[in-house]
C-alpha positions as CSV (number, residue, x, y, z in Angstrom):
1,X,106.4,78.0,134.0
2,X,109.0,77.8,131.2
3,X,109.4,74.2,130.0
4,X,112.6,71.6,130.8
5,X,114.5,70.4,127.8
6,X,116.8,67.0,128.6
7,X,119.9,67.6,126.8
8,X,123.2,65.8,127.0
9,X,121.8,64.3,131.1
10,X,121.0,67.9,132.2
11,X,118.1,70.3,132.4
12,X,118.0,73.1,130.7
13,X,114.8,76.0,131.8
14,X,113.7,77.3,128.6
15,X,113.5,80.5,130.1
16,X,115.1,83.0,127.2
17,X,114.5,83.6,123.7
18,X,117.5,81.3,122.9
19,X,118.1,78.5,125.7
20,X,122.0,76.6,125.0
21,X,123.0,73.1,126.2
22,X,126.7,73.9,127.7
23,X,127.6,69.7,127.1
24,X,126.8,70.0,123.3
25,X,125.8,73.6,122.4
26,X,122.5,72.8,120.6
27,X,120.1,75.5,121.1
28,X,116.4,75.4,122.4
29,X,114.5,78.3,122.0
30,X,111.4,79.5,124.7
31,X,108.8,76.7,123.9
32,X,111.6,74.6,123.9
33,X,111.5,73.6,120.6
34,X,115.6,72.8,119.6
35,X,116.6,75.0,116.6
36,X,118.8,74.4,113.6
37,X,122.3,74.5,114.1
38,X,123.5,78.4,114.4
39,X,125.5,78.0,111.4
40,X,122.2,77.8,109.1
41,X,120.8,80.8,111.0
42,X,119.8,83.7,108.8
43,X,119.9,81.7,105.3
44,X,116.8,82.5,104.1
45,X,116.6,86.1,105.7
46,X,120.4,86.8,104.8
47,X,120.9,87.8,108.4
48,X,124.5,87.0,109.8
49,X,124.9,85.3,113.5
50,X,125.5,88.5,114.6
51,X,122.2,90.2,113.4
52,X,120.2,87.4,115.0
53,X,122.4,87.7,118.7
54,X,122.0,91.4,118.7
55,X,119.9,93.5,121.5
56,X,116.8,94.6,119.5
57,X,117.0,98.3,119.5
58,X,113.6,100.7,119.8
59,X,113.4,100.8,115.8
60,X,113.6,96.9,115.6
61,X,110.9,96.7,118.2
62,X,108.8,99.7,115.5
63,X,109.0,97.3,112.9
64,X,107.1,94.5,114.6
């Protein structure tokens, strides 16, 4: 069973890789941890928001 986050008065199922509050936008991800704000993703990797919100493709998934 995927956990429940309380976030803004609702419950969001931390279901997905990346779980988002639609009150406040934070994100949670599948443990339900909540993550750092999406503008600060991919500064230590370089990655842009787009990289990280991309479909993994077969060679991603090679890599691994």
């Amino acid at each position: 069973m995927a956990p429940i986050v309380n976030c803004c008065g609702i419950e969001i199922e931390c279901s997905e890789f990346t779980n988002t509050c639609s009150v406040c936008g934070a994100d949670y991800n599948w443990n339900g941890t909540r993550l750092a704000p999406r503008e600060q993703w991919g500064e230590e990797t370089g990655e842009s928001i787009a990289d990280i919100m991309r479909p993994m493709s077969d060679e991603d998934w090679d890599r691994i």
